[in-house]
N, C-alpha and C positions, 0 to 999 in steps of 0.2 A: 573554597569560598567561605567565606565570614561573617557573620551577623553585625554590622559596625555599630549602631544605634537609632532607637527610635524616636522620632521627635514627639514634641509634647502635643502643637495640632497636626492633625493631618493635611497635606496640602491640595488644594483644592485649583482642579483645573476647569475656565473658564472656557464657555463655547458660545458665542452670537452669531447670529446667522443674519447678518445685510442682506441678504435675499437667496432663494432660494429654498426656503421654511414652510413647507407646505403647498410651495409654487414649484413649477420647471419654470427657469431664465431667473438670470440676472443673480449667479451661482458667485456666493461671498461669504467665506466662512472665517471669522475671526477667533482665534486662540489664545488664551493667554494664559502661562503658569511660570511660578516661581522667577518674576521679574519679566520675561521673556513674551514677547507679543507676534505673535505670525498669521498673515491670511495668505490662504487658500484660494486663488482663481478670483477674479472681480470683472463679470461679465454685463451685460445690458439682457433686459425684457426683452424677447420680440416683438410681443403684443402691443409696446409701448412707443413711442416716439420722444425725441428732446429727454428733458430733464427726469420727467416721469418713469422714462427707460433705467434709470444708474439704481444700484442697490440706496440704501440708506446709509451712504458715507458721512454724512453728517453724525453720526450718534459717535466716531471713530475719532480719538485723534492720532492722525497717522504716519508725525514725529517720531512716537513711541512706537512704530510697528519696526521690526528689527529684517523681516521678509517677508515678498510677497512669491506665491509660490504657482506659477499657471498649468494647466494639468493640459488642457491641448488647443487648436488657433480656435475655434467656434467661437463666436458672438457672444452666445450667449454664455463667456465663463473667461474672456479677454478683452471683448471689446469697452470696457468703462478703465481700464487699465490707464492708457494716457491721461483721461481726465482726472483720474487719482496721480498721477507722478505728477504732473504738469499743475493743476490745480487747487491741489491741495497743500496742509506744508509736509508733506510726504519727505521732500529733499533735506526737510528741517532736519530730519533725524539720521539715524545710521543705515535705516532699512537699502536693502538691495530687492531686483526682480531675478528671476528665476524662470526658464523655460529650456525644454531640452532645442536642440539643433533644429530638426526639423521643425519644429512646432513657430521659432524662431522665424524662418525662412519662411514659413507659408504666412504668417501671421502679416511681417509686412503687407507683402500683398493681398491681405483680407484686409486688414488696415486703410488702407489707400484707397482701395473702391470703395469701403465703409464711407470716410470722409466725402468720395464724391459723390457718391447716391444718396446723401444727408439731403434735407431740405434744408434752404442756408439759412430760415429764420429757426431751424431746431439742432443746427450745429452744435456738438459737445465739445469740438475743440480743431485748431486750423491743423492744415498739412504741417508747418514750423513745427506745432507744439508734438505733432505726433512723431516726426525725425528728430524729434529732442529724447523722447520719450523711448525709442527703438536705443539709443546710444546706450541707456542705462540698462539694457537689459545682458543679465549677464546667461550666456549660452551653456546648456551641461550634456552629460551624456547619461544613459541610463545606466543603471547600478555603479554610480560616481558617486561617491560621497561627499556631502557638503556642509563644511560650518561656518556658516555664519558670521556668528561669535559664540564666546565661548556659553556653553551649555544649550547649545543648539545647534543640530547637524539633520542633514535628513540623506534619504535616498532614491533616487526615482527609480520605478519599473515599468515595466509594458503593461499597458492598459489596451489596447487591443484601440478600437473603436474607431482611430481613425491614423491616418502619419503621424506620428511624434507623441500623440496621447501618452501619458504616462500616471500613474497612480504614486505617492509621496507617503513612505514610510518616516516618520519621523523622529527624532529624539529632541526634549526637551527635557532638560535636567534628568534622564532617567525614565522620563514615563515614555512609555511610545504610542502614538498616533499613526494608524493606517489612513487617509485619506482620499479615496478610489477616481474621486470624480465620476467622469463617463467611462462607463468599461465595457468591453466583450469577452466573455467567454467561451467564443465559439470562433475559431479562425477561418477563415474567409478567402477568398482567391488572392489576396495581395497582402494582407496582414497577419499577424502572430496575433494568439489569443492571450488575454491580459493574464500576467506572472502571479502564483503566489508566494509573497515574501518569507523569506526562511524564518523571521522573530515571529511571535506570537505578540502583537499588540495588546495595550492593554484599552485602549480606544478604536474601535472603525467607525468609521463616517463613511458613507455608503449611498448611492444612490439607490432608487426607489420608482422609478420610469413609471415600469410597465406593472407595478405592486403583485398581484399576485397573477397577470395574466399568464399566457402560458404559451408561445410563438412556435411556428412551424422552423422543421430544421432546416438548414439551407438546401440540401438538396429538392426539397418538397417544394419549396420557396422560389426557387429559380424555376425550376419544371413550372410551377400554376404562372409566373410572370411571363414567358417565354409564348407561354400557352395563349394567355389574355393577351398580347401583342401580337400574336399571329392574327386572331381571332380579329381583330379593329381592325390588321393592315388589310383583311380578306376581303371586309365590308366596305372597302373603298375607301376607308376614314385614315385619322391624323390621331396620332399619341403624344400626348403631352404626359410628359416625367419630370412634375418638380420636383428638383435636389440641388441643394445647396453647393457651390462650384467646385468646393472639397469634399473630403471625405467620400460620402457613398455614391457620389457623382463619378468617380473611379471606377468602384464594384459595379456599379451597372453599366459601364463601359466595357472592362473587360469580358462581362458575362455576351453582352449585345455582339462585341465584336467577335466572340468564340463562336455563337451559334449562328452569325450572318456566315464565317467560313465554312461552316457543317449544312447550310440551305443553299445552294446556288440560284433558289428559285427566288430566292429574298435580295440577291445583288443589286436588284434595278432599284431596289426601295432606299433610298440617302437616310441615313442617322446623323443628325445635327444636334453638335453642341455649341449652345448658343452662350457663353459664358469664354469675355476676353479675356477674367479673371483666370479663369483656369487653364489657360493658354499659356499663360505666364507659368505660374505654378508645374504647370507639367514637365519643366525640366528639373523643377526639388524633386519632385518624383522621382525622376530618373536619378539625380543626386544622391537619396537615400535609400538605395536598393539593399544596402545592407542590412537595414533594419526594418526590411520585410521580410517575410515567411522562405520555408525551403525551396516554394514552390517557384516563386518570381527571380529569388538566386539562381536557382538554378536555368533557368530559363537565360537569363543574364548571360550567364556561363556560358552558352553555349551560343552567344552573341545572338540571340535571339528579344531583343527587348520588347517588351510585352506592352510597355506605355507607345509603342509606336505602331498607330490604331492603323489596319488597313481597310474598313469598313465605318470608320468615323473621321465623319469631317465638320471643321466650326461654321460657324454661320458667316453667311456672306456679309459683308459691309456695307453693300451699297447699301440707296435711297429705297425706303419702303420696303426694304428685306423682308419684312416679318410677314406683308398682308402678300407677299407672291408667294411665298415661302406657306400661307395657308389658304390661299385659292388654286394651290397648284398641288400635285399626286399627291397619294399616301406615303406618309414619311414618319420619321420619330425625333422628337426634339426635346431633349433636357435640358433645361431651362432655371433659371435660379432667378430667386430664391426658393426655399422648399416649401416657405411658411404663405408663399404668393399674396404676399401686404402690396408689395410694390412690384417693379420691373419688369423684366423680360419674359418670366413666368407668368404674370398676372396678365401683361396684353393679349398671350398666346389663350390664355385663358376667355376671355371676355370675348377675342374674336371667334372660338372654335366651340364655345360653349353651346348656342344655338342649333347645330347640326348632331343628329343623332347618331349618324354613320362615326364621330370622333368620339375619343375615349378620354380619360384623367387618370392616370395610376398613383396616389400617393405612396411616397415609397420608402413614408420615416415618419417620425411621432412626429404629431401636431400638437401646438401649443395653443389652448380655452382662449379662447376670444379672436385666434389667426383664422383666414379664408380658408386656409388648409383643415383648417378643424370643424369650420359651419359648415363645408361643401360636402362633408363627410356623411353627414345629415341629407343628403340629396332634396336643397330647397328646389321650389319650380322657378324660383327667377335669385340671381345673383344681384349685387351692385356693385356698379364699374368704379373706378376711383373716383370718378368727375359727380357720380351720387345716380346715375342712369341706373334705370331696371334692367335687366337683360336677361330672356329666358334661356332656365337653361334645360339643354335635351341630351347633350352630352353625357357616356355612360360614365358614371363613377366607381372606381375600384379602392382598393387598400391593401397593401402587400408591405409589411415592414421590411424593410433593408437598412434600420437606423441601427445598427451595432450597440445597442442595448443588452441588458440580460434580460432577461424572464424571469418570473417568479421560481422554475426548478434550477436555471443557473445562479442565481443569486442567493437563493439560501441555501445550497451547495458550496458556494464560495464563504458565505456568513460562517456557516456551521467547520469547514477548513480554517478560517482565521483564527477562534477560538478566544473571541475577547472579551473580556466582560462587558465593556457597556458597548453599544450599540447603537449608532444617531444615523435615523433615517431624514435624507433630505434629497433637493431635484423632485420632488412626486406632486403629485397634486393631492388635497388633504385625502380625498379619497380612496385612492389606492396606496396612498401612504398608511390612512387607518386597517386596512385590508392586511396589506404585508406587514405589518405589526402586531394583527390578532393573528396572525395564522403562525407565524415567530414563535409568539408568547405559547400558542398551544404545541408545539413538536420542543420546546424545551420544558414545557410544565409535565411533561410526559413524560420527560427523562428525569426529573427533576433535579436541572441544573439551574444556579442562580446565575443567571445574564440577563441583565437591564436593556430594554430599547426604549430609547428616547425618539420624537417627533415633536421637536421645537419649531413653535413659528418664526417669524423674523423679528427681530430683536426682544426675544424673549429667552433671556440671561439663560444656561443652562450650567450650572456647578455639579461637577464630579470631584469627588474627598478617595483620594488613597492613602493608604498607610506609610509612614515615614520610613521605613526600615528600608538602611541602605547595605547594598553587601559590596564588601572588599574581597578583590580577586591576588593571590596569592602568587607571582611570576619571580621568572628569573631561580637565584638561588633557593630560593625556598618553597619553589615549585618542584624540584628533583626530586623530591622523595612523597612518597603517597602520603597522606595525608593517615594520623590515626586517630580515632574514637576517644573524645576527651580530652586529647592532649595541647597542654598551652603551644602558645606560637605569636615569637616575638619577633616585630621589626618595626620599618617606617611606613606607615601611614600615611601613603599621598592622596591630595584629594585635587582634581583637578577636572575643570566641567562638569561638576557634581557626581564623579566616578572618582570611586576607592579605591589603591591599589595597595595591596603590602607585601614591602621586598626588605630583604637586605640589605643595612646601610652602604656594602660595597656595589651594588648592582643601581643603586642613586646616580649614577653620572651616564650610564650603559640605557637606565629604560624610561627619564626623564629628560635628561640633557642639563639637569640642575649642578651645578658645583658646588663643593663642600667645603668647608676650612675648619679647624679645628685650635682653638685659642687654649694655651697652656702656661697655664698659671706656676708661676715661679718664688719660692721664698726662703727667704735665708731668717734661722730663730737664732738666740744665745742659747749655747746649751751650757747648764751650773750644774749638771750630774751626770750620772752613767748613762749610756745608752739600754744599758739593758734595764735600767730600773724607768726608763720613758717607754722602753715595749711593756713592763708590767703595769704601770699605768694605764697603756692604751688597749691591752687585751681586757682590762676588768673593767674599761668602759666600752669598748666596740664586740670583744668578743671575735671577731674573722680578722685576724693580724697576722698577714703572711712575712717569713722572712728570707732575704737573699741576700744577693749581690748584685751590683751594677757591672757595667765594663771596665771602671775602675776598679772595684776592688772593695767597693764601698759598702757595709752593712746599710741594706734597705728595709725597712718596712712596710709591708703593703696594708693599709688599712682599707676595710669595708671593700677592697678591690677595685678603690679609685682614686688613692691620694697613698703617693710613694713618700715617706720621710728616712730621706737618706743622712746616713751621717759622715760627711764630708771633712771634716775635722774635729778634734778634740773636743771644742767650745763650740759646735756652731754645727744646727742641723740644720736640710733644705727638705723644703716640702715641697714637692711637683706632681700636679694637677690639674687634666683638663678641664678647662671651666664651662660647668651648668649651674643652674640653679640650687640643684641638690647637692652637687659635687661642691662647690663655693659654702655651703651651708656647712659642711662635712669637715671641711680643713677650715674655719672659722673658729669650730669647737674642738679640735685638733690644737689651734693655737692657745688657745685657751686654755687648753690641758697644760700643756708643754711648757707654757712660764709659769706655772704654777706647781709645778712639782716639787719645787727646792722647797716651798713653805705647807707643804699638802701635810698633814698630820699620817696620813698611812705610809709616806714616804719615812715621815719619825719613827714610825712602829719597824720599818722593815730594816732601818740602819740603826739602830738601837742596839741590836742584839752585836758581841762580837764578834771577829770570826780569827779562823787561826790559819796564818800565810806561809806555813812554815813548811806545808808541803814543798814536792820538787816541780819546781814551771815545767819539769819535762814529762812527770808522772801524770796520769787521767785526776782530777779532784777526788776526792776521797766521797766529796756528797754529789759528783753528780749522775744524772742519770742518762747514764751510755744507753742503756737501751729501750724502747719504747714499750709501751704497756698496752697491748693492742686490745685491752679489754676495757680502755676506757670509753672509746663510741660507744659501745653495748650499755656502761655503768652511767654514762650521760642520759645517753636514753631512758634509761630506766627513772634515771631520776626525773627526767624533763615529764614522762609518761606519769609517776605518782604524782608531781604537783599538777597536773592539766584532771588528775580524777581527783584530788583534793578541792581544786577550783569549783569542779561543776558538782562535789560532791557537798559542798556549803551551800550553794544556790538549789540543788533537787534533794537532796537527801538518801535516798539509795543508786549507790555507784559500783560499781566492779568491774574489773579486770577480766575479759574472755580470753582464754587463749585461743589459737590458731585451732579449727577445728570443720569437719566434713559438713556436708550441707545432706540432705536425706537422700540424694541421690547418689552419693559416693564420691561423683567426678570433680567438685570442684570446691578448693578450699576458701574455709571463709578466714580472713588475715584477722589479726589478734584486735582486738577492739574495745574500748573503755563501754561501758552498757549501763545507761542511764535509764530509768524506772521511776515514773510515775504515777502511780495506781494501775492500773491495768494496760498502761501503754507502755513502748518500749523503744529506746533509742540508739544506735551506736556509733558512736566514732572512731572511725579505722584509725589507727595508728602508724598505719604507711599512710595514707592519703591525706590523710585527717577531716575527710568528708562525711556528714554527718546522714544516715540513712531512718528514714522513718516513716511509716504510714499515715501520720499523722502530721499536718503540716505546719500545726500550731507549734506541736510541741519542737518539729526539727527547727524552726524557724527560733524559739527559745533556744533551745542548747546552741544553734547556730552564731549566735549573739553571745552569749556566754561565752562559747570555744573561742570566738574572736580575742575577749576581752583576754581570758585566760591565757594565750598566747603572745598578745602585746606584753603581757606579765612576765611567763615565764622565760620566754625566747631571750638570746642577746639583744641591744641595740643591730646589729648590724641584719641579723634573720628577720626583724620585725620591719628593717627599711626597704632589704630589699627582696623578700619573700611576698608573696602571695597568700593569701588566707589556705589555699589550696595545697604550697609548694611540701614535698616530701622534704623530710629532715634524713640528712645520710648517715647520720647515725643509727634513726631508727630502721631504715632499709639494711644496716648492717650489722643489726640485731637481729633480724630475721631471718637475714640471707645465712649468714653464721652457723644457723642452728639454733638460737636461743631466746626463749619468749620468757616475759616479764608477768607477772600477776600479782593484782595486790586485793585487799579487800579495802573498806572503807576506809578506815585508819592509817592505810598507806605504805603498809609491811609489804615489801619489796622481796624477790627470792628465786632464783633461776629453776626455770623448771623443763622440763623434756624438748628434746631437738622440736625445731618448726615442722619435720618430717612427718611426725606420729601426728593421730587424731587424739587431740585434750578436750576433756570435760571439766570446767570448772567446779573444782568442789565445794561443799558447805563447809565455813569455818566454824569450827565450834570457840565456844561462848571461854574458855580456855585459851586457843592461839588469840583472840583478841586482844583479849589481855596481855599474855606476852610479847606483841607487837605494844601496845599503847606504851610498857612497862619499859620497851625498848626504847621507843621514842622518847622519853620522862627524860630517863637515864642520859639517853645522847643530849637532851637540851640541859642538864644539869650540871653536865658536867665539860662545858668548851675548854677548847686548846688555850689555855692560856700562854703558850709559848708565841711570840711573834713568829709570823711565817716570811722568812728570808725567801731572796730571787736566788733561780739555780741561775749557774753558766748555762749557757744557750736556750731555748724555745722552755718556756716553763709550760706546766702541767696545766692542760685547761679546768681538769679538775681540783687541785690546788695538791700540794706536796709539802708535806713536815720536813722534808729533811734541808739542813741548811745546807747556803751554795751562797758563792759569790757573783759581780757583776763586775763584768769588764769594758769598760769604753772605747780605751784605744788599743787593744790587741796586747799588751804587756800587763803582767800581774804588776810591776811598779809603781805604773803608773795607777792600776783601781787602786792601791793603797794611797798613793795621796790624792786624789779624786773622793774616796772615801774618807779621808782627814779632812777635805775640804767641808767636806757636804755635812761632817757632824761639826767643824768648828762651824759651819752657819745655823746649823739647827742649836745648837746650845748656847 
């Protein structure tokens, strides 16, 4: 992996909360980062009725929202959903809905008796608009990956809580968002407990219910419920169980029906579920058996279905069902809604309140300002919808079975996610403020830096992370380990705000992109030798390779991207794939090449005679058959004195270290140029050329310096296409050789002991100085003034006295009138 780059701001992720902010209901969380817009669940108030129920869609425009993402069917976190697709200009834009399968299926039919249990003067929207509304919903599966568009994909997992519930890892350009909604950590008779996802987010969004409260385990919890139902059927009395016709209305079906088969004494007593909703719904149930727990599969399995209740029956339909059904024996009746604002729960309620021998077991969080939450309060008189007083005597209990966490399962799951910020929301302000100081104190403890946020409802929330994006490394140039330091070159894709870098041959294989390559073609006049246009272009580029084609044809590779082959007598071709820099390269190349016949050093070099009288069959008398393999070392050396001349003008004490022990014996330090500035000390390896110093002023000066000093001394072709960093193979084959270089100030150059042995640099005396300066005097005093002739074949990159001739077309005949040409045009 790779560091790509850091942007100049940081980008900053936005968070609004349409409701939800300090309240449970009416659950809407708006996102937006780097172009990209997504909300999270858009549910109704219970508390509320009509218009006053919907989040604040109004502050949103929800054109620009790209998805909308629903975590599971509840009211209070789907139900305002239609009236957002349908009534807004929601369809203006690109945005899609989002719900897994189940959640899908049940939701219709929460849907549907929503709209008919509406009062029709506080209707949010007709049956039409909500079958319009159902079409656009697009169905997923958990742990399915989804993108949207590009730079935004998420993932759902299992949030426990209720069928289909699921929690929404997110990716947006890179950053990741956990979004939990409703979750359980504690699995249940018919459900898996909510997943934690494999990323480490760098945002959760968390609900906050029960804040720091602290809930009995289930088995404690079923035992005292079991208990309190016995106890009411014993007294002669009626139990009323509001819960909502999903979710926990299930759990305490299967529990009810398991322990009525384990009491035979209990058989005469009827358990009535009075919800036609959930009539319907109970064959989804049966539909997604697969994505319940071990316990209900297996069960399955063994063609045992568990939703086919043999001690539960619905309520009857006839006339007056409800008042025979509570003037007659002891019985149990779950009843909905949970929150008893309205319906079938609420009449059960009003008629059975009055009689002491009945009971009330609430059996899920209640929402501030519902009946479910005053009655909890045990008033002595209730009021009936109509505005009646009605006493009440009935006992009241409380038993949660709302698949919530608790405050130990939830900062359990917080402290496993591991994300830096943290936004609590779903609580009410109060135990939201609760689970937020009790948070802040178990991480000030460790002291770890992690932010928790408690935003109200539209009360802008900005998070700023850091720009730095990494590129991940596949395909070809994933094969081999990775080492410490080492460059690494390829293509750079960047696609949905993810870096990749591979291999230009692995571009069609892990992209799908096609390639082409445009190659530039050109034909020059050639008025001289070929080989006097390679000595031309080695004393301008420096990296001038030479071959053959499949013809036969002398090529020259320059800079190692532009072939000029010599095709004919008169007439060279240049071929080149075209870039930008490669275009630039054979521009200046052309440039060279019609200019040679009038260049004045071309004057100097055919000036001199030469003598043809050799035999065409014998070796030339000047040339040189065999190679000098001491000149990499003698370049080096030279490239090494002027780069200590450079920095030796700019700081004033410089010298030469040679290769030498470090104090602990094992490891050698490579030869190094050692710059000195009063009491500080600097060095520039000479393999690497990386400059080393405790002091960062000063390496960051020589740094600057070396740079420049190298655009100097280097060829054109090591300065285009090296690195500040790149090893010179010369000087690696002066070291490797056996042979280190050392000069003092003045630049006196001199081979000294193999690289093997440990050197200490000596002090020169005031003597060798002199005699280097003396040496130096003398060599500028005295230049070749002989012209330096081209040899036959590859010349000397450090230059050669001896003369030689240049052949163009293969025949010594023809360089002689080639060579008669090129003086009758210079004279």
């Amino acid at each position: 992996m790779a560091e790509v780059s850091s942007e100049s701001s940081s980008p900053t992720l936005s968070l609004t909360l349409l409701g939800s902010g300090q309240e449970v209901g009416r659950s809407c969380c708006v996102l937006k980062y780097r172009g990209k817009t997504l909300v999270c669940d858009c549910g109704i108030h219970p508390a509320y009725s009509g218009m006053a129920s919907l989040p604040f869609i109004d502050e949103l425009d929800w054109s620009t929202v790209d998805a909308i993402l629903i975590t599971h069917f509840h009211l209070d976190h789907a139900a305002a959903l239609t009236y957002v697709t349908e009534k807004t200009n929601f369809r203006d834009g690109p945005g899609k809905v989002y719900m897994t399968h189940p959640t899908k299926a049940v939701y219709k039919y929460m849907m549907q008796d929503f709209v008919k249990m509406s009062n029709s003067d506080e209707t949010l929207f007709t049956p039409l608009e909500l079958s319009m509304s159902l079409n656009s919903i697009i169905p997923i599966s958990t742990h399915q990956q989804i993108t949207p568009c590009p730079g935004l994909s998420f993932t759902p997992y299992h949030a426990g809580h209720v069928l289909g519930a699921c929690m929404y890892l997110i990716d947006i350009a890179g950053l990741k968002i956990l979004y939990t909604g409703d979750y359980s950590r504690e699995e249940d008779r018919h459900l898996v407990k909510a997943e934690l996802p494999p990323v480490r987010p760098d945002v959760l969004i968390i609900e906050s219910t029960y804040g720091v409260q602290s809930l009995e385990g289930r088995e404690e919890k079923e035992s005292r419920f079991m208990s309190l139902v016995h106890t009411i059927i014993n007294r002669g009395g009626h139990v009323l169980l509001p819960t909502f016709a999903l979710g926990r209305a299930q759990e305490l079906l299967l529990i009810l029906d398991e322990y009525w088969s384990k009491h035979p004494e209990l058989h005469n007593v009827p358990i009535y579920y009075a919800s036609s909703l959930a009539r319907k719904c109970m064959a989804v149930y049966q539909t997604y058996i697969h994505t319940m727990n071990a316990n209900i599969r297996g069960r399955f399995a063994r063609r045992d279905n568990p939703f086919v209740f043999k001690f539960v029956s619905h309520m009857p339909q006839s006339r007056n069902w409800e008042r025979k059904i509570a003037e007659g024996p002891p019985c149990i009746v779950l009843a909905s809604p949970g929150f008893m604002q309205t319906g079938t729960s609420r009449q059960f309620l009003e008629m059975w309140a009055p009689d002491p021998r009945n009971g009330l077991i609430v059996t899920g969080y209640s929402v501030e300002g519902t009946m479910a939450r005053d009655i909890l309060n045990e008033p002595e008189e209730i009021t009936s919808v109509q505005g009646h007083t009605i006493p009440r005597r009935l006992s009241v209990d409380y038993i949660s079975f709302s698949a919530h966490v608790d405050y130990s399962q939830n900062s359990e799951f917080i402290e496993l996610v591991k994300a830096r910020h943290i936004v609590l929301v779903h609580g009410e302000q109060t135990a939201m403020g609760r689970l937020r100081a009790a948070m802040q104190a178990r991480y000030k403890e460790r002291d770890e830096d992690v932010k928790l946020h408690t935003p109200r409802n539209l009360e802008e929330l900005q998070l700023s992370f850091r720009g730095e994006r990494v590129a991940k490394a596949i395909g070809t140039l994933a094969r081999e380990s990775p080492v410490a330091n080492a460059h690494l070159s390829g293509l750079l894709v960047a696609k949905d705000y993810s870096y990749t870098l591979l291999d230009p041959s692995d571009l069609r294989d892990f992209t799908g992109l096609s390639t082409s390559a445009v190659i530039q073609r050109m034909d020059v006049y050639l008025g001289v030798g070929f080989d006097l246009v390679k000595w031309h272009l080695e004393g301008m580029y420096g990296m001038v390779e030479e071959g053959r084609d499949g013809e036969g044809n002398r090529v020259l590779r320059v800079m190692g991207v532009v072939d000029v082959k010599h095709t004919s007598s008169d007439e060279l071709t240049l071929e080149w794939k075209s870039s930008a820099s490669n275009d630039m390269i054979a521009d200046s190349l052309v440039a060279i090449i019609v200019g040679i016949d009038r260049s004045p050093a071309s004057v100097k070099l055919t000036a001199s005679g030469h003598d043809h009288s050799h035999s065409h069959s014998a070796p030339h008398p000047h040339a040189d058959v065999s190679a000098d393999a001491s000149e990499p070392v003698e370049r080096a050396a030279l490239r090494t004195q002027k780069i200590a001349e450079f920095l030796e003008a700019h700081f004033g004490s410089v010298e030469i270290a040679e290769t030498e022990a470090t104090e602990e014996g094992n490891m050698m330090l490579e030869p190094a140029i050692v710059v000195r500035l009063d009491d500080l000390e600097a060095r520039v390896g000479l393999i690497d050329l990386v400059v080393r110093c405790s002091n960062e002023s000063l390496k960051g000066r020589v740094e600057s310096i070396l740079e420049m000093a190298m655009t100097t001394v280097d060829s054109l072709a090591t300065s285009f296409t090296a690195g500040p960093q790149d090893v010179d193979p010369a000087v690696t084959m002066m070291v490797s050789s056996g042979k280190d270089t050392r000069s003092d100030i003045n630049g006196r150059v001199s081979d000294m002991t193999p690289a093997g042995d440990p050197l200490v640099m000596p002090q020169q005396h005031e003597q060798e100085v002199q005699d280097a300066r003396t040496d130096i005097q003398a060599t500028q005093a005295d230049p070749d003034p002989d012209p330096v002739p081209i040899k036959d074949g590859d010349r000397d990159a450090a230059g050669d006295e001896n003369p030689g001739s240049w052949d163009a077309s293969g025949s010594d005949a023809d360089a002689e009138d080639e060579e008669d040409s090129m003086l009758a045009v210079i004279g």
